[in-house]
N, C-alpha and C positions, 0 to 999 in steps of 0.2 A: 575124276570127272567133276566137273562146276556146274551148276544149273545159271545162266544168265537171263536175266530176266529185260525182255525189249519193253523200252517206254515208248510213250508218245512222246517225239522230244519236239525242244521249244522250236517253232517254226515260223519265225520273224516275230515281229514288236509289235503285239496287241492282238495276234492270233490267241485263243484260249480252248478252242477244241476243234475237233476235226471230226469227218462222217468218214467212216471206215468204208469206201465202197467198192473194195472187192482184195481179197487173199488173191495173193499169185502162187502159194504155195500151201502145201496140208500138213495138219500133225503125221508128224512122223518122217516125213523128206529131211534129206540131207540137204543143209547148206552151206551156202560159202560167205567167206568173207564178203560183205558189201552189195551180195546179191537183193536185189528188189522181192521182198516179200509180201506188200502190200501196198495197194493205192489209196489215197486219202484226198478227201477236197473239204477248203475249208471257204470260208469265204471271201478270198480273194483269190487263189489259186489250188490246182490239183497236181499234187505228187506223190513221189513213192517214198518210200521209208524202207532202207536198207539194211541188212543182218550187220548187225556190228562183230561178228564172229563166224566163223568157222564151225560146224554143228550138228547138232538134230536138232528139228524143232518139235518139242516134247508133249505142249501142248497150247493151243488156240483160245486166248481168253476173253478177249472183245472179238465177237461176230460181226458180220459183211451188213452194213445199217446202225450200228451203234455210234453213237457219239463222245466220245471219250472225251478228255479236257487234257490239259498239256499235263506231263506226269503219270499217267495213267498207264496200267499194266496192259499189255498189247497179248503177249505171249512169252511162251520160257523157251528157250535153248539151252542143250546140252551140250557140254563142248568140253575138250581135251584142255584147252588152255588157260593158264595158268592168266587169269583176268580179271579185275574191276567190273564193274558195269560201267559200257566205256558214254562218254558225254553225262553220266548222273551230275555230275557238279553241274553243268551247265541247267538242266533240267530241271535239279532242285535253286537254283536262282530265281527259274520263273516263274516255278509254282509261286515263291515266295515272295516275288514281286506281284504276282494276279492276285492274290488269293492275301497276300499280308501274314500267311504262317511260317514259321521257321523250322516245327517240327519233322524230320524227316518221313515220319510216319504217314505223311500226307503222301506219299510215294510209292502208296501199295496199293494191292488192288479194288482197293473201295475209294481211290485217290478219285475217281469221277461223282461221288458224292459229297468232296468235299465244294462246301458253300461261303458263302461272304456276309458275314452283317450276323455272322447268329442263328438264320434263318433256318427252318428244317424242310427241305424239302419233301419227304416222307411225307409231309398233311398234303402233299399234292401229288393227282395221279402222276403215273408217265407218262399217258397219252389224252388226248381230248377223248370225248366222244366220239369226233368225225376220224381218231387215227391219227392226229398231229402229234408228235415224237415231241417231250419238251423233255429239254437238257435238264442237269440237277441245278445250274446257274440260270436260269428263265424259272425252273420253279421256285427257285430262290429268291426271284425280284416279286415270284408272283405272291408268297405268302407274305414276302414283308411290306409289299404296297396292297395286300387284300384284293388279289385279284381272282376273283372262283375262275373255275376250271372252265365253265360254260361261256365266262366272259372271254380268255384263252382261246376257245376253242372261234370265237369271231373275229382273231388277229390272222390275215392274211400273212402265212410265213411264205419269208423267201428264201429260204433253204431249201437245201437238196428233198424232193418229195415232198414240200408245204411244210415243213419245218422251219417252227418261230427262234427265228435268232435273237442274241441279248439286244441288237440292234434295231429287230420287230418290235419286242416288247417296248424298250426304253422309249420310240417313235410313238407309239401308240400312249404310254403316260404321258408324254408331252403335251398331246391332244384330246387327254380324256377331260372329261366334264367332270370337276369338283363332287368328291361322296353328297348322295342326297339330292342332286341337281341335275336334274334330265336334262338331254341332250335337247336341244329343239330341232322341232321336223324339218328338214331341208336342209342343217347346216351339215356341212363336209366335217368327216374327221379328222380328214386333214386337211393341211392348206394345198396339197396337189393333188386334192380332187375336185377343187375350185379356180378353174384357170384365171380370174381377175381377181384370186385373194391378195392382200396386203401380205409381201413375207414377212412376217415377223419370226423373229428370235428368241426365245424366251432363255431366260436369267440361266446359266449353268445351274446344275443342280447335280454338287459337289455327292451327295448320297446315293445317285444314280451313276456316276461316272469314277468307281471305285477302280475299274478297272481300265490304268490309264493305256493309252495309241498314242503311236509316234502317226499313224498315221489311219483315224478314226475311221470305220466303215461307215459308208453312209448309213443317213437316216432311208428308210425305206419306203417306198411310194406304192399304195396300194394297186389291185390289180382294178378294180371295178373302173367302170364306164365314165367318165364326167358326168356330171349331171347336166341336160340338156341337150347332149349329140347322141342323137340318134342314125343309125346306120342307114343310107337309101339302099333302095334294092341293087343288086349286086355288088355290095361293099364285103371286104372279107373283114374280118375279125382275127386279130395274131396276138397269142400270148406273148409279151415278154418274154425273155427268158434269163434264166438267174444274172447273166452278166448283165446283161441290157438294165436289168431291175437297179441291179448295185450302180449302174452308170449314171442312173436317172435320179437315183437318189441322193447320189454324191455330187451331183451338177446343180440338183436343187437345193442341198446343204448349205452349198459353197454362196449359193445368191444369197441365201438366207440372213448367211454367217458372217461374210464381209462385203463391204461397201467398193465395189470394183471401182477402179479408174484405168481409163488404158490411154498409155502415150505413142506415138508412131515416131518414127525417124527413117530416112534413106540413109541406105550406105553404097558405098562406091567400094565394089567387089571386083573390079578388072584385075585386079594383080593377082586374087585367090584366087580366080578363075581361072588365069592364063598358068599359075602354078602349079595348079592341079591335073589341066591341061596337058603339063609338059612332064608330069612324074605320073601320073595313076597305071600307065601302064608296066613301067618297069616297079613299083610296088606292088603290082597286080600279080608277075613274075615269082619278085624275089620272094613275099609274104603269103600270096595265094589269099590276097584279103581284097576286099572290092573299095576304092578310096571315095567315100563318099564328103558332102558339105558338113553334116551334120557335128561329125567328131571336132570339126574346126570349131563349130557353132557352140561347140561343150566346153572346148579350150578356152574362147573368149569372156563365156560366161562366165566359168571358175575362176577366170583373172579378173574379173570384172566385181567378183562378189568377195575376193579377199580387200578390192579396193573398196570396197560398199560394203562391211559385213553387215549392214543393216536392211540388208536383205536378207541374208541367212537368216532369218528369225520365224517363231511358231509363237502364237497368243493362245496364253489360258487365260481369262476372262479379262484381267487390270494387270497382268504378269504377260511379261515378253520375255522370251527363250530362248539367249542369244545361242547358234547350233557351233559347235568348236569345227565340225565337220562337213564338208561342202559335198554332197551329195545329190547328186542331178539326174532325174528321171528324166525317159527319152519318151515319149508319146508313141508307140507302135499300132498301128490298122491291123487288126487281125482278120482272115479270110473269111468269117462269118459276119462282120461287118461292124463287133465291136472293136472296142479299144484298149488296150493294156498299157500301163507305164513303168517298164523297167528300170530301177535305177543305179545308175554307175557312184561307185560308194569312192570316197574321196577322188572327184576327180580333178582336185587341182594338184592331186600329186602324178597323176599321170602325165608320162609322153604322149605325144602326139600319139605314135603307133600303139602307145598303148591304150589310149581310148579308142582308136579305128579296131581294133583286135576288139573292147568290151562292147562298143555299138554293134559289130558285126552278131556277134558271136548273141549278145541278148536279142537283139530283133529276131535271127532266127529260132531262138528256141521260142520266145516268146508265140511266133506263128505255128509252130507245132507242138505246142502247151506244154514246154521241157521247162520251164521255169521252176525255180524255188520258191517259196514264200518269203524267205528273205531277202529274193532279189527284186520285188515291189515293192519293197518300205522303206521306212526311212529316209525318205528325199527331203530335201529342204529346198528345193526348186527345181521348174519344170522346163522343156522345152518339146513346143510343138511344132511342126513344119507343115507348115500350109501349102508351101512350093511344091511337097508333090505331088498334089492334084491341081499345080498352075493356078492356085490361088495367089494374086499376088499380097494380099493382107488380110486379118481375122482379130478379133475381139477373144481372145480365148479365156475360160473360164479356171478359176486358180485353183490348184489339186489340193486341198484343207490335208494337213492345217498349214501347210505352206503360205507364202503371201506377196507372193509374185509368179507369173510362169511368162514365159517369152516366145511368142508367134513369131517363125520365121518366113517370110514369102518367098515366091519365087524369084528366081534371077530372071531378069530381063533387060537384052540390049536399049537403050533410051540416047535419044540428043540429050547434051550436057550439058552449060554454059562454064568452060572451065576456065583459071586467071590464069594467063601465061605474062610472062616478060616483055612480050610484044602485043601484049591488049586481051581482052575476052575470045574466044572463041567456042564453037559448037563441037563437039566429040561425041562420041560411039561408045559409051561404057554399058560395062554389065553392074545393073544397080538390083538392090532389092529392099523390101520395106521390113522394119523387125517394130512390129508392135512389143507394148510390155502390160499385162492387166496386174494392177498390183492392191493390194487392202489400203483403202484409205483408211482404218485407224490407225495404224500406225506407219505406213508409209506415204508421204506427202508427194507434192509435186515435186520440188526439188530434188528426194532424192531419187524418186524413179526416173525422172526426166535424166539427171545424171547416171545414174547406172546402163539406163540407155543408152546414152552418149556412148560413154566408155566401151560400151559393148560395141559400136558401130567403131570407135577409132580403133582398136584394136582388130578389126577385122578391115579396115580400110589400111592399116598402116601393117598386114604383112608381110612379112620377108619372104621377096618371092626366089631370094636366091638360098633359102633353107633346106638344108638333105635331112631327108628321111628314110 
């Protein structure tokens, strides 16, 4: 018999822990291979975490409310087979990429009190006074910037049950007032609790950002009131809620961060329309997949960004990061009225149908919250579609640290002035508008304006005699 020991494994690029919030199974159950034994949500997405073996499960070592960090002993299985502990190499990469250790020893069960900088978390409780849960990584920021546990316990978390994330804290030192120097009365803690504040950005600060993101959680927006709206009589009052919170934070970030410019262009889409027209049903048949615009809209872009890779790029402060890898989130509406962005991971090496197969397939899990954590990271550009709610064009705001994302509108029949051989005439095309909002530091008008282009001729010049 082998005892197998389950970790938290690594769970996409700049996740660092997770809230255990609910066992699907007890000590002492038999399980199977791959079977879901637990649910986990971290702050971007919620999933399960499968039996890597065949077993018993011998004993339960993080409880339903804990927060583990990547690495961390979950629980032991017993098992007949003759095994590793299977994904530990991947595991101990990340520990040792978070955390900057290499000892493996960081991979046992006191792995969720390992820290960063030195720090001992020990001098700080576990919980506030009021019941706020802080991780060993937040008490870790808190002894090494001197932050008391009272002062803590005044950080609005947005985590699961008001729990402060490394991303509550780090928001909150951005905005604290200099040791010694009181705040003054009236002023916001932050700047979005002051709707006419100047966004300012303050300097990276390389000591606080130890812990690098491919694709940084927002800064997070407190819950209180503006100052100065008052509710009239029968106004309701709605919390946020954790998504909403992380959306507002991340939109605010993104104004914060980079200097938007957005360019418009029309394209003349008769030919993909009439092509799509003339195959979606027998694709509908043969693949049992629904043919939508969007996958073309992925195709174009990825050709559009191998011809521009200077779009593919992420900014660390005066460093630009050119990405090898063209990875394209799709913008999805989820039924409760936020937003998710799943991303199709090299998509300029897909086929056609095989992006129509990854758009399908992530939208729907996405709407029924089956998502991974690693299928929302990692994008290096965005596309959102405004067309389906018959917008025909939008301004949209760029998903950090990306630095471009691209509004699709809707199609719409229009008179045309088009050149023929016997002089101008007026036609009947189906047109659509594709805004581009892109970071003016490092991308200019030329080349957004180009990349735009490019995206429009290749979506103007498809073959509409192409089988799929």
């Amino acid at each position: 018999m082998a005892k197998i020991e389950l970790l938290l494994p690594a769970m996409g690029e700049g996740i660092i822990e997770a809230t255990i919030t609910k066992w699907l199974v007890k000590e002492g159950d038999m399980v199977e291979e791959d079977q879901p034994l637990l649910e986990v949500a971290t702050d971007k997405v919620d999933s399960e975490i499968p039996s890597p073996v065949k077993g018993i499960l011998l004993k339960i070592i993080k409880a339903e409310g804990e927060v583990p960090s990547v690495g961390s002993l979950l629980a032991e299985i017993e098992t007949e087979e003759e095994s590793e502990d299977p994904d530990r190499e991947e595991v101990v990469n990340e520990v040792t990429r978070i955390t900057g250790k290499t000892d493996q020893e960081s991979l046992s069960a006191d792995s969720a009190e390992t820290t960063q900088a030195g720090a001992r978390p020990e001098e700080m409780p576990r919980h506030t006074s009021s019941g706020k849960f802080l991780t060993p990584l937040v008490r870790s920021i808190a002894v090494n910037e001197s932050i008391s546990a009272s002062e803590l316990d005044s950080i609005d978390g947005s985590g699961d049950g008001g729990r402060i994330t490394r991303d509550d804290i780090l928001a909150y030192l951005r905005n604290r007032a200099p040791e010694g120097e009181a705040r003054q009365e009236g002023v916001p803690e932050t700047v979005s609790e002051q709707e006419d504040a100047p966004a300012i950005q303050p300097e990276p600060d390389h000591k606080q950002s130890e812990v690098p993101s491919e694709e940084q959680s927002p800064q997070q927006t407190t819950t209180q009131k503006p100052s100065g709206i008052i509710p009239g009589e029968g106004d309701r009052l709605i919390e946020m809620d954790r998504m909403r919170k992380l959306i507002a934070g991340h939109m605010v970030t993104s104004k914060q961060t980079s200097p938007h410019v957005t360019s418009f262009i029309d394209a003349d889409v008769t030919g993909l329309v009439r092509w799509r027209e003339a195959n979606k049903e027998e694709f509908r048949q043969r693949e049992n997949q629904k043919m939508t615009y969007t996958p073309v809209f992925v195709e174009a872009s990825a050709r559009a960004i191998r011809d521009y890779p200077g779009i593919n790029i992420s900014v660390d402060g005066t460093t630009i990061i050119v990405k090898k890898n063209v990875n394209i989130g799709v913008a999805v509406a989820l039924p409760d009225g936020n937003l998710i962005v799943p991303v199709i991971k090299n998509a300029d090496e897909k086929s056609l149908t095989g992006l129509i197969k990854a758009v399908n397939d992530l939208a729907k899990r996405a709407r029924i919250s089956k998502l991974q954590p690693n299928e929302i990271s990692g994008g290096t550009f965005t596309i959102t579609n405004f067309g389906t709610f018959r917008n025909t064009a939008g301004t949209p705001i760029i998903n950090q640290p990306e630095v471009a994302i691209l509004g699709v509108g809707a199609i719409v029949k229009k008179p045309v002035v088009m050149e023929t051989s016997q002089g101008d005439v007026i036609a009947i095309r189906h047109m659509m508008t594709l805004s581009l909002s892109y970071d003016h530091r490092v991308v200019d008008g030329a080349l957004g304006g180009m990349f735009l282009g490019r995206i429009a001729e290749y979506l103007e010049s498809f073959d509409t005699g192409r089988k799929i």
